[in-house]
DOPA-411733 format. One record per residue (C-alpha): x, y, z; residue in three letters; residue number from 1. Coordinates in steps of 0.02 Angstrom, whole numbers, plus 50000, padded with zeros to 5 digits. Layout:
<nodes>
<c1:X&c2:Y&c3:Z&aa:ala&i:NUM>
...
</nodes>
This chain:
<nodes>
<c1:47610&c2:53588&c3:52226&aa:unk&i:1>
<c1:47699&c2:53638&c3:52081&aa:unk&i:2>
<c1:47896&c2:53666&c3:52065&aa:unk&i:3>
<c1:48015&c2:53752&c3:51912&aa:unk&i:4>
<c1:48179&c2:53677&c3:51909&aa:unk&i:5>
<c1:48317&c2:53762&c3:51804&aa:unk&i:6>
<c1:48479&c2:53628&c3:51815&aa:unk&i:7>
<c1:48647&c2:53695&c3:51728&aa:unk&i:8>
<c1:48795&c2:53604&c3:51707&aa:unk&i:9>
<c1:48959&c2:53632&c3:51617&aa:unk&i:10>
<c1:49047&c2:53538&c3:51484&aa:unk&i:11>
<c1:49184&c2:53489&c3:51591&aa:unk&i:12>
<c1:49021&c2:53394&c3:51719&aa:unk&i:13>
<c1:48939&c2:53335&c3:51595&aa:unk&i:14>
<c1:48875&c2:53165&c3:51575&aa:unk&i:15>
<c1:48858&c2:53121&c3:51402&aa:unk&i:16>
<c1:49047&c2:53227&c3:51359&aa:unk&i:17>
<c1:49119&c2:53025&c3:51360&aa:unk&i:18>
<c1:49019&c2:52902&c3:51272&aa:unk&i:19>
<c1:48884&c2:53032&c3:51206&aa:unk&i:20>
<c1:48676&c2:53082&c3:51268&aa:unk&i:21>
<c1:48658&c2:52893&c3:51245&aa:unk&i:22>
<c1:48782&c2:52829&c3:51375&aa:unk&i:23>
<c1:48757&c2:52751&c3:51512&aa:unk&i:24>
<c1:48815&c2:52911&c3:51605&aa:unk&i:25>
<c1:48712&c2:53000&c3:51523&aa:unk&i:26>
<c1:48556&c2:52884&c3:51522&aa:unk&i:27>
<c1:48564&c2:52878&c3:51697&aa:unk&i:28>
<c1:48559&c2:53067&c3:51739&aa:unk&i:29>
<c1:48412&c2:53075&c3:51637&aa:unk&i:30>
<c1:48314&c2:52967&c3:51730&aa:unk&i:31>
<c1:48239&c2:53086&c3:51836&aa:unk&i:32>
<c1:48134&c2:53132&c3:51695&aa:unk&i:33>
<c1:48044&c2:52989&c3:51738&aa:unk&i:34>
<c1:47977&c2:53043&c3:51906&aa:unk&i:35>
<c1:47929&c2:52916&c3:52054&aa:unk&i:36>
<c1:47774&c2:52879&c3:52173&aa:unk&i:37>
<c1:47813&c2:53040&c3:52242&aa:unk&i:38>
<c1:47843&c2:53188&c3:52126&aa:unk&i:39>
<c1:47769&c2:53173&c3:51954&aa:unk&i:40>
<c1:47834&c2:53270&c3:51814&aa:unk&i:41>
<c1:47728&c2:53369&c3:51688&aa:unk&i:42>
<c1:47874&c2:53425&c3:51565&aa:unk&i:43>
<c1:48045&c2:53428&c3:51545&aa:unk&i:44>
<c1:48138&c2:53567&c3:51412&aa:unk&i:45>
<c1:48306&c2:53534&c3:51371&aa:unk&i:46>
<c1:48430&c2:53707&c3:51305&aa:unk&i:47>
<c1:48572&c2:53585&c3:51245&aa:unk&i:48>
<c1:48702&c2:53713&c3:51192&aa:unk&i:49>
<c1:48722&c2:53779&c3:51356&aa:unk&i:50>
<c1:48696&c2:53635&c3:51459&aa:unk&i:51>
<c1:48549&c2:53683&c3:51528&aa:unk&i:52>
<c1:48381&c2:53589&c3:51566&aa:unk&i:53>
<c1:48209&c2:53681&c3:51648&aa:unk&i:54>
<c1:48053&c2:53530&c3:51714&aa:unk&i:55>
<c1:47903&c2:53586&c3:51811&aa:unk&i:56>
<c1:47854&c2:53442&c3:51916&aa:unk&i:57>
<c1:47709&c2:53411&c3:52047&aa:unk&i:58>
<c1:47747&c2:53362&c3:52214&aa:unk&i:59>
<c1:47652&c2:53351&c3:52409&aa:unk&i:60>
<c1:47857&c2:53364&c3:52471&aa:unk&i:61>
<c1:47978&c2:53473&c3:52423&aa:unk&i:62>
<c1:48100&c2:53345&c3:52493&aa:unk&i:63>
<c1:48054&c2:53211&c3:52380&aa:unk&i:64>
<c1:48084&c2:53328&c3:52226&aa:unk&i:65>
<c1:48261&c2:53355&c3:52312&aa:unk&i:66>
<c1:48287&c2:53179&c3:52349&aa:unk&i:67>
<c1:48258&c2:53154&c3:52165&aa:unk&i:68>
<c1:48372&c2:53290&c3:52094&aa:unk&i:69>
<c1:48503&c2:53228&c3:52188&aa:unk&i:70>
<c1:48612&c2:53173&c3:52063&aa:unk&i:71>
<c1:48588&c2:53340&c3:51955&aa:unk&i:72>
<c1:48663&c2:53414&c3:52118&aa:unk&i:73>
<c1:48807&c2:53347&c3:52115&aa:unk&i:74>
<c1:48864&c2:53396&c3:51920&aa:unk&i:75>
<c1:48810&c2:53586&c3:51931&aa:unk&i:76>
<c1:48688&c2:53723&c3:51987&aa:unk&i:77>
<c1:48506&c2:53665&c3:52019&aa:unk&i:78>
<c1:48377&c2:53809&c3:52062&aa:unk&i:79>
<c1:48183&c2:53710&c3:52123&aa:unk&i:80>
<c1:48057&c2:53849&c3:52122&aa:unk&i:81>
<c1:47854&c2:53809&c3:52192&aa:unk&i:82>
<c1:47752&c2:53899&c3:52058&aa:unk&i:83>
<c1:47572&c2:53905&c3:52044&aa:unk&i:84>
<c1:47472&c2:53872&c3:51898&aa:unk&i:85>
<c1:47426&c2:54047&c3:51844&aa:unk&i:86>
<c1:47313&c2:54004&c3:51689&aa:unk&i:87>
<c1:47184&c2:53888&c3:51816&aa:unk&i:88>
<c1:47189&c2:54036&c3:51953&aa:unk&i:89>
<c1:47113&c2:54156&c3:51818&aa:unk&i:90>
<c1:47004&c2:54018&c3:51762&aa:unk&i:91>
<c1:46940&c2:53976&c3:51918&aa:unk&i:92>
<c1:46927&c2:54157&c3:51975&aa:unk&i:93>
<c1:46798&c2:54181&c3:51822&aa:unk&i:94>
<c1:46922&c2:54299&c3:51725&aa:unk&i:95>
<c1:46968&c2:54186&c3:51574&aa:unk&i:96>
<c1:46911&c2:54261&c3:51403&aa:unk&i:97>
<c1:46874&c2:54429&c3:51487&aa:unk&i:98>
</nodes>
């Protein structure tokens, strides 16, 4: 199953407003990016200037994708979203290039 996740945080939250986006605060928040056995992530898009970070990811659990967003939690707003794949659906429905 796929998942959209839209995480926002403020200046004030943020991890990289002490030693920089190459801190070990910072560093570590990131690694999420990275996925685990159980959620696997397909992109991540980063919106600096306002903080603000959007990932689709694949996951069998939506816990596991909270369990590994934790830490995102705890610094601002996170929104996880299941989405479906809408270019394969009209592929596999037989509509693509119609």
């Amino acid at each position: 199953m796929l998942f959209h996740i839209t995480a926002k945080h403020d200046h004030e939250t943020c991890p990289g407003k002490d030693a920089g986006p190459n801190g070990p605060a910072a560093v570590e928040f990131q690694r999420w990016m990275e996925g685990n056995d159980d959620v696997k992530v397909l992109g991540v898009y980063g919106y600096n200037v306002s903080h603000k970070i959007f990932g689709i990811v694949e996951s069998e659990d939506m816990q596991a994708v909270t369990n590994l967003l934790r830490p995102q939690m705890f610094a601002g707003d996170v929104e996880v979203l299941p989405v479906m794949d809408s270019i394969a659906v009209r592929k596999s429905s037989g509509n693509w290039g119609k």
